[in-house]
C-alpha positions as CSV (number, residue, x, y, z in Angstrom):
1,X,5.3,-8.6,5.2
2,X,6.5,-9.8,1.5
3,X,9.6,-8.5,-0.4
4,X,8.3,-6.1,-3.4
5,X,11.0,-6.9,-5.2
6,X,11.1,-10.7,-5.6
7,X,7.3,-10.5,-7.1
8,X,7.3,-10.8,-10.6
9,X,4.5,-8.4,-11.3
10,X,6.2,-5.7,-9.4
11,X,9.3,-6.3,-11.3
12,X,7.1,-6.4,-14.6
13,X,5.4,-3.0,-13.5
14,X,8.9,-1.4,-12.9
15,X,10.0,-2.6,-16.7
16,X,6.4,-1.0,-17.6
17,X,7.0,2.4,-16.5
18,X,10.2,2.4,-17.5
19,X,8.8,1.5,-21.4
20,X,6.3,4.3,-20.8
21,X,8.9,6.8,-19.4
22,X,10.3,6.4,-23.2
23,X,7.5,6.1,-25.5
24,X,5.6,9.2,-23.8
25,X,9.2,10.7,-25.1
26,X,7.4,10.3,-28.5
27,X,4.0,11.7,-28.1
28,X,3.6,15.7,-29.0
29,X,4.3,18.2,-26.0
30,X,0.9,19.5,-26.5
31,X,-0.2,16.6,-24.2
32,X,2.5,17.1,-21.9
33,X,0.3,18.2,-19.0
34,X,-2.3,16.4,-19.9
35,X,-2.6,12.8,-21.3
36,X,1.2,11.8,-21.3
37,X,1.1,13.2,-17.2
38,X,-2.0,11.2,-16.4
39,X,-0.3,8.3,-17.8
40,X,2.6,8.4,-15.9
41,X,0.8,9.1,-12.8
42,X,-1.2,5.8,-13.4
43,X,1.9,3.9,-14.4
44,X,4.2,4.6,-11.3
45,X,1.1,4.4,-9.3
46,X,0.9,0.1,-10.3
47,X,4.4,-1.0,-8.8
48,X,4.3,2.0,-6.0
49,X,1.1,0.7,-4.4
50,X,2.3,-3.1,-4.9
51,X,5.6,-1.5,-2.2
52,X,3.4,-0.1,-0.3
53,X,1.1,-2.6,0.5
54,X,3.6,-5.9,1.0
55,X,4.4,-3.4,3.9
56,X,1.5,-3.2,6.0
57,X,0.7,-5.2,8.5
58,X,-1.8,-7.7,7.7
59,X,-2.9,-9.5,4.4
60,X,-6.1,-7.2,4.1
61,X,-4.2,-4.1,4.2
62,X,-2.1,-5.8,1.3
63,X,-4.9,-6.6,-0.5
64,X,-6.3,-3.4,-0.7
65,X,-3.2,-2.0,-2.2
66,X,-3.3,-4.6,-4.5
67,X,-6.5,-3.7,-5.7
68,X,-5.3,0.1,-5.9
69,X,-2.3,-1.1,-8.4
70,X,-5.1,-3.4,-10.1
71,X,-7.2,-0.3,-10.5
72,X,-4.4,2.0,-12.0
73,X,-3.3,-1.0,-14.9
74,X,-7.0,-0.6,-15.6
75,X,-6.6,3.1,-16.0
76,X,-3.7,2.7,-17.8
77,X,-5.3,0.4,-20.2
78,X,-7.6,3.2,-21.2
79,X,-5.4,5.6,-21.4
80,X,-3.2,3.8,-23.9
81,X,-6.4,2.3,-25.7
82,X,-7.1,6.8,-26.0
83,X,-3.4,7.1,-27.6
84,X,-4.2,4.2,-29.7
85,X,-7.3,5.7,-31.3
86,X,-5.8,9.7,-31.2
87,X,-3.1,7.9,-33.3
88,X,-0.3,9.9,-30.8
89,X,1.9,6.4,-31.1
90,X,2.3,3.8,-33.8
91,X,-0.3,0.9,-33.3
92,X,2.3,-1.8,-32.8
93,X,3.9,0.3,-30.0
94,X,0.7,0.7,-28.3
95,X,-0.3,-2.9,-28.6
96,X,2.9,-4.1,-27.1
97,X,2.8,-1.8,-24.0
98,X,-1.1,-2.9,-23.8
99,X,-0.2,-6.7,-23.9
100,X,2.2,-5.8,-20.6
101,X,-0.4,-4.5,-18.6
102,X,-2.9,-7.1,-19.6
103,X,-0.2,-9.9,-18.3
104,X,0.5,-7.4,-15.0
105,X,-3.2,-6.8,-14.3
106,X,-3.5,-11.1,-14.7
107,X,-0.4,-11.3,-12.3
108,X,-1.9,-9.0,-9.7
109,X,-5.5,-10.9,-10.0
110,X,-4.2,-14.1,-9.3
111,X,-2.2,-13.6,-6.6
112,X,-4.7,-11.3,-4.8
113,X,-7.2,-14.6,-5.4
114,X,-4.2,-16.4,-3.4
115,X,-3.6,-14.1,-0.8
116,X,-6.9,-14.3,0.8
C-alpha cells in the first residue's frame, strides 16, 4: 500500500483540477453540460484513480489504476487540445494547463515502468 498523498503526481493532479475547476469558470455555459463536464470528469478521474489504486492490495491492482489515471490525462489532453482549437480559452491558458498534464502523464509513466 503507498500514501497518495506523498506522490508528486497525485499532488500535481490535485493542483490540476483545481486550475481546471477555475478556467472551465471562463468557458460559455452553453458547454456546461457538455465539454466543460467531460472535462472535469476526466480531470478528477487522474488523482481519484492514483487514491484508489495505492489502496489495493497488490502492485498489479495499482498498476491498473495507474493506467486508468494515465488514460484520463490522455483524455484530458484532447479535450483541452478541442478548447484550444474552438478558441473557448485564450491559447496561453490552454497551453499552460496542457504542459501540466504532459509532465503528470510523464510522472505516472515512469513510475508505473518502476513499479513493475
Amino acid at each position: 500500500m503507498h500514501n497518495f498523498e506523498k506522490l508528486l503526481f497525485w499532488q500535481k493532479s490535485i493542483v490540476l483540477a483545481k486550475n481546471i475547476y477555475i478556467v472551465c469558470q471562463e468557458i460559455n455555459n452553453d458547454e456546461k453540460y457538455g465539454l466543460i463536464s467531460q472535462i472535469k470528469r476526466c480531470t478528477v478521474s487522474i488523482p481519484s484513480n492514483i487514491a484508489e489504486g495505492s489502496g489495493r492490495n497488490s502492485t498489479k491492482e495499482f498498476n491498473h489504476f495507474l493506467a486508468i489515471a494515465l488514460g484520463s490525462a490522455f483524455e484530458l489532453q484532447t479535450q483541452l487540445i478541442l478548447v484550444r482549437e474552438l478558441y473557448l480559452l485564450p491559447e496561453e491558458m490552454v497551453n499552460t494547463l496542457l504542459n501540466e498534464v504532459s509532465e503528470i502523464q510523464k510522472m505516472i509513466y515512469s513510475f508505473k515502468n518502476n513499479l513493475k
